[in-house]
C-alpha positions as CSV (number, residue, x, y, z in Angstrom):
1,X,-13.9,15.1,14.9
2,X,-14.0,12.5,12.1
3,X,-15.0,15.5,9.9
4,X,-12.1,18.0,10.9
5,X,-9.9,14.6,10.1
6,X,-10.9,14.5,6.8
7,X,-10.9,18.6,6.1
8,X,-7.1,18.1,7.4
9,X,-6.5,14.8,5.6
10,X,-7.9,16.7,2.3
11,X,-5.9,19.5,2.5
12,X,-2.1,17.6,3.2
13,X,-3.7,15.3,0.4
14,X,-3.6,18.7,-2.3
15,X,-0.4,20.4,-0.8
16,X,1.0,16.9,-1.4
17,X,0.0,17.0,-4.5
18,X,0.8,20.3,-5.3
19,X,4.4,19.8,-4.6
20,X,4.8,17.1,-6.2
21,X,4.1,18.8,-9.5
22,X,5.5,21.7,-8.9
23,X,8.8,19.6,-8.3
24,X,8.4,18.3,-11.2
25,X,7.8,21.0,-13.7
26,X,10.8,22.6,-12.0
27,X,13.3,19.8,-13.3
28,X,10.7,18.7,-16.6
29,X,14.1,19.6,-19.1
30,X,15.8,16.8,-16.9
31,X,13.3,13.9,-16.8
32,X,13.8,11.8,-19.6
33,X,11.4,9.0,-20.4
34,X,11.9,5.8,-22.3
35,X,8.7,3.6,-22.5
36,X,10.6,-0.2,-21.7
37,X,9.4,-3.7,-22.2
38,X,10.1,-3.9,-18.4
39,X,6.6,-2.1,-17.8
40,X,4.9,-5.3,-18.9
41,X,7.1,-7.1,-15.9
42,X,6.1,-4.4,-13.4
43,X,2.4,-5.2,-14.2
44,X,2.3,-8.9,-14.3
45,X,4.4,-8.6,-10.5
46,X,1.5,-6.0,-9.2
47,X,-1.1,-8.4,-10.8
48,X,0.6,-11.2,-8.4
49,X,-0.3,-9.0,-5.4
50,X,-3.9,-8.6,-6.6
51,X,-3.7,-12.8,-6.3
52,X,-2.4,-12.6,-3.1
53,X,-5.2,-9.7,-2.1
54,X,-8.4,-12.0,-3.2
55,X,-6.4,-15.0,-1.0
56,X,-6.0,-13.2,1.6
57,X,-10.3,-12.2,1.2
58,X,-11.0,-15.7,0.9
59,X,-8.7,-16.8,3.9
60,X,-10.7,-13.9,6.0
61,X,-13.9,-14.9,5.0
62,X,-13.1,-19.0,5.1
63,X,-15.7,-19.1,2.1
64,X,-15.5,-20.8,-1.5
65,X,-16.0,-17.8,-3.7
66,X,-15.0,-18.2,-7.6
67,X,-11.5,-16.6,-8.4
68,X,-12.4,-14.8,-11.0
69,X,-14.9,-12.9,-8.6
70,X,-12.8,-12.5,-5.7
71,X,-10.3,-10.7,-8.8
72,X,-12.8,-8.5,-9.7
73,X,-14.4,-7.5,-6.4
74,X,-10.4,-6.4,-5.4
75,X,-9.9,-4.7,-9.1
76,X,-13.2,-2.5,-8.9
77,X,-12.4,-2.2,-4.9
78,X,-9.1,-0.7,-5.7
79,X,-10.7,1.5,-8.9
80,X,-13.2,2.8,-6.4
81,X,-10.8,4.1,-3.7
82,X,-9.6,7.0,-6.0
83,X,-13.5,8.3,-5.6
84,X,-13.4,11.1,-2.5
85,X,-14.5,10.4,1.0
86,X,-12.7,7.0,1.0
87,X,-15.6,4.9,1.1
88,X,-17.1,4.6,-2.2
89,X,-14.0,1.3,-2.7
90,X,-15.7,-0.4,1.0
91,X,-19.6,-0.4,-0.5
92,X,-18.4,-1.2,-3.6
93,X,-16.9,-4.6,-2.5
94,X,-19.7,-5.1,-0.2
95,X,-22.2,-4.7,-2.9
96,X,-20.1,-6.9,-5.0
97,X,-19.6,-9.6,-2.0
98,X,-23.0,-9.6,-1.5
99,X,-24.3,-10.9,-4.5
100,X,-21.7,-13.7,-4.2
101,X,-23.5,-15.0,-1.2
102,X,-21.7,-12.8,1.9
103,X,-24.1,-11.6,4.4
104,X,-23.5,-8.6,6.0
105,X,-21.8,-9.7,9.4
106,X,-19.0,-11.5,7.6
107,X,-18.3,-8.3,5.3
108,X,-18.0,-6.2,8.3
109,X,-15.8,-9.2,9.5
110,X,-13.6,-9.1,6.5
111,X,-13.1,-4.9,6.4
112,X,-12.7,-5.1,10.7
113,X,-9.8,-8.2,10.2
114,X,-8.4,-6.8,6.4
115,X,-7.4,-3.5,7.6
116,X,-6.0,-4.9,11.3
117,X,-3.6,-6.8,10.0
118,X,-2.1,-5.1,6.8
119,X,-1.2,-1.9,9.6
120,X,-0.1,-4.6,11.9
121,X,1.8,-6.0,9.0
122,X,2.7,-2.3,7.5
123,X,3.5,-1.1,11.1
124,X,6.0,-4.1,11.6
125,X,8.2,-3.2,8.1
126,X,8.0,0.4,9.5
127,X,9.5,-0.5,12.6
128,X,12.1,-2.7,10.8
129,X,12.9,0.5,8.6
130,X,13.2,2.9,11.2
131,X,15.6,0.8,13.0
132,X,17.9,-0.3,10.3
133,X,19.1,2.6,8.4
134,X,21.1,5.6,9.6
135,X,17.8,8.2,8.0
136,X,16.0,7.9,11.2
137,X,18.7,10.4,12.8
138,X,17.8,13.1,10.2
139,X,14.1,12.6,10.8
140,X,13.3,12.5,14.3
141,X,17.0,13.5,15.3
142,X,17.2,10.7,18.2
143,X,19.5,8.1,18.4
144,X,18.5,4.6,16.7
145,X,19.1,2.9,19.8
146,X,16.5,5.5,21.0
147,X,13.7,4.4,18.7
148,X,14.3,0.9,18.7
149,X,13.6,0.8,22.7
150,X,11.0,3.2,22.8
151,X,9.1,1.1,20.0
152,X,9.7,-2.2,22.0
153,X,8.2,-0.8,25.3
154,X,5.1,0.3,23.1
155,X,5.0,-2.6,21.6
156,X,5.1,-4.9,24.2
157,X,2.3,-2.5,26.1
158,X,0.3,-2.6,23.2
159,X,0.7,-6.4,23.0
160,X,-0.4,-7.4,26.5
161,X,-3.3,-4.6,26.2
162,X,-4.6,-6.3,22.7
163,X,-4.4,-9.8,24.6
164,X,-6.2,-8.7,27.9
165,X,-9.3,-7.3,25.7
166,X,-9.7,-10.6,23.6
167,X,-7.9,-10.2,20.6
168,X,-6.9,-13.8,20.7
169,X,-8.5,-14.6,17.8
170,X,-5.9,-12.9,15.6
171,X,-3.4,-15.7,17.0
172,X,-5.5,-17.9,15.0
173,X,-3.6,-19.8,11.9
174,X,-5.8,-18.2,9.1
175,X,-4.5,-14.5,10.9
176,X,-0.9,-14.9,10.8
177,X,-1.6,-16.8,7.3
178,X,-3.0,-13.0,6.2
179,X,0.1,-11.0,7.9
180,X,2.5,-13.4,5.8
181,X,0.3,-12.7,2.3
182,X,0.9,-9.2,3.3
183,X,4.2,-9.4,3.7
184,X,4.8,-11.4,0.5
185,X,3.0,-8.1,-1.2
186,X,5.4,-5.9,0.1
187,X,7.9,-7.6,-1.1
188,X,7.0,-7.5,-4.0
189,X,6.1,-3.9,-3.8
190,X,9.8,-3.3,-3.1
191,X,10.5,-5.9,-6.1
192,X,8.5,-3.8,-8.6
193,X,10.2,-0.2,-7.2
194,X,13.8,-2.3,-8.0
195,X,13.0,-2.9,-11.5
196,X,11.8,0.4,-12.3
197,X,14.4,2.0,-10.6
198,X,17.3,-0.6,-12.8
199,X,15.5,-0.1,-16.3
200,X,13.2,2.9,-15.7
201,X,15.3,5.5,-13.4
202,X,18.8,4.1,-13.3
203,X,19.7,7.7,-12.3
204,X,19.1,6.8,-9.0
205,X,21.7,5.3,-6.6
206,X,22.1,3.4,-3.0
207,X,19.1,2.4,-2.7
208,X,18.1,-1.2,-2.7
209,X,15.4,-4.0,-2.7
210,X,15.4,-3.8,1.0
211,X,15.1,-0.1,1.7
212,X,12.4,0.4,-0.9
213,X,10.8,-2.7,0.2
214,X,11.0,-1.3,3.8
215,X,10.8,2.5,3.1
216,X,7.5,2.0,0.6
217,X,5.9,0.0,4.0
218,X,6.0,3.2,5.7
219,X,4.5,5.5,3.1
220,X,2.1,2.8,2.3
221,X,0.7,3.3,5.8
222,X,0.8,6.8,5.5
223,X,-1.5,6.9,2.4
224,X,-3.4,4.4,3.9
225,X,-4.6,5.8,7.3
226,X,-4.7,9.5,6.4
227,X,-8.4,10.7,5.8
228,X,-9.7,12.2,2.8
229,X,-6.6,10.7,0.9
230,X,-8.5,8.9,-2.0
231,X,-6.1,5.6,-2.7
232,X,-3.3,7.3,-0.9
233,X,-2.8,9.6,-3.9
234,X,-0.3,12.8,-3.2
235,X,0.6,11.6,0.3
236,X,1.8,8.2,-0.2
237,X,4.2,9.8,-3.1
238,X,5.1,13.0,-0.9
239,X,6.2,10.4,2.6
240,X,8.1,8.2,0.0
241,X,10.0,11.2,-2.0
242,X,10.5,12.7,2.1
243,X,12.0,9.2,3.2
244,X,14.9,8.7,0.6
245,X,15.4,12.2,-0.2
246,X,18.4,11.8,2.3
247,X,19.7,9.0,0.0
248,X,21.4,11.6,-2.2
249,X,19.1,11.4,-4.8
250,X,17.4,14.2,-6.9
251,X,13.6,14.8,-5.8
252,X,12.8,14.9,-9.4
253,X,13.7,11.5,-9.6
254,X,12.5,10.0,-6.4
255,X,9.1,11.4,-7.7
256,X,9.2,10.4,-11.6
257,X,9.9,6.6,-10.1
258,X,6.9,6.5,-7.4
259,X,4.7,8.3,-10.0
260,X,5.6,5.3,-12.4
261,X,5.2,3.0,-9.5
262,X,1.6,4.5,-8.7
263,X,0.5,4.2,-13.2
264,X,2.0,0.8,-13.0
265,X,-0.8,0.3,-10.0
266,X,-3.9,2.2,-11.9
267,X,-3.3,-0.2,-15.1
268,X,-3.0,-3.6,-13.2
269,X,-6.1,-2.3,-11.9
270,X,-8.0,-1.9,-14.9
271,X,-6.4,-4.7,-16.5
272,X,-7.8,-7.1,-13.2
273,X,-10.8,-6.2,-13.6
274,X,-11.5,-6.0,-17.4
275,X,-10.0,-9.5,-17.6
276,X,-11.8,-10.9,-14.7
277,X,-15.3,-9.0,-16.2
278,X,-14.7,-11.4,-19.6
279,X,-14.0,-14.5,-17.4
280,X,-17.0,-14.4,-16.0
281,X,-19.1,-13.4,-18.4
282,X,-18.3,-15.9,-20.9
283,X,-17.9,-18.7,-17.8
284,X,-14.7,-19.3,-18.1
């Protein structure tokens, strides 16, 4: 089964993919770049969101690790995702966690807890998306109302299921801490996508902080939880250029400002983790 997932996952991941560039060869004589200052400001907010990412670790694992370590286990983590098979980014960190003391009870701990509650905490700003904006008609053609009901019966199903098999532990202080660092990042997220979009894209119209914010949650998840995605790639661009292409918006530009999102993303990345590889080399 978990093999036919990831055959599947692998192939959405490259007709993702596949459309995306075709889309944008199609409109290349329209795109028009201009490299801006701003990038610099996109990367120091995503480097924010790698702070909040090694809290969150240390909050899950309750132990004193150096920051500087915690920085680079989550910068080569997040390098390693983009390797295939989506597991290469888990050993990685383990290997890396490790060595910093971590035995291997608590890392299974940290993966089990980490990935709980960022698609509780994704799933939430998804649910808040689908019922506040008028697009949910043109993508499931049901009534808002609709949606909103059938995801509170769910939900509250779900809820008293979860607290009948002894999930009680995510009620704990340190849990809720995490969902509200993961909130913070998608804010932040939708933060980054607004500054782009004013200096980087300003083609693009009627959408704001709150529907990227909101609308990025749900193609977050979607990148997230497909298999044989690496890091998302193709299929977290293709749900987000799918959600606001009802905006009004050109395609070409809903993917020229995601792609620039997702760059923005690969050079905090290397910038983390070169940074955090001097800091603790020279012992700083």
């Amino acid at each position: 089964m978990k093999k036919t997932l990831t055959i599947l996952g692998n192939i959405f991941t490259l007709a993702a993919v596949c459309y995306l560039l075709v889309t944008l060869f199609e409109n290349a004589n329209k795109i028009k770049f201009v490299f801006s200052s701003v990038l610099l400001l996109a990367v120091v907010l995503c480097c924010v969101t790698h702070l909040l990412q090694a809290f969150i670790i240390r909050i899950i694992l309750n132990q004193k690790i150096r920051w500087a370590a915690l920085l680079r286990i989550n910068s080569a983590a997040q390098l390693y995702k983009y390797v295939p098979g989506n597991v290469a980014h888990f050993f990685v960190r383990w290997l890396y966690l490790k060595r910093n003391g971590v035995g291997t009870r608590d890392n299974a701990r940290l993966i089990f807890y980490e990935t709980l509650l960022l698609v509780i905490t994704y799933t939430l700003f998804g649910i808040v998306f689908f019922a506040t904006t008028g697009w949910i008609n043109v993508l499931f053609c049901v009534h808002g109302y609709q949606v909103i009901a059938a995801a509170g019966i769910v939900g509250a199903f779900v809820g008293g299921w979860l607290l009948r098999k002894k999930i009680a532990p995510l009620l704990q202080a340190k849990y809720l801490y995490a969902i509200f660092l993961y909130s913070l990042s998608a804010l932040l997220f939708g933060l980054i996508l607004c500054v782009l979009n004013v200096y980087m894209v300003p083609e693009i119209t009627e959408i704001g902080f709150g529907a990227y914010t909101l609308g990025f949650a749900v193609s977050y998840l979607a990148g997230f939880v497909v298999p044989g995605s690496p890091g998302g790639i193709g299929i977290r661009e293709f749900v987000f250029v799918e959600i606001f292409r009802h905006s009004g918006n050109e395609l070409y530009l809903l993917i020229q400002i995601i792609v620039l999102f997702r760059l923005v993303g690969i050079v905090t990345e290397l910038l983390m983790y070169c940074l955090t590889n001097i800091l603790l080399k020279h012992k700083l």
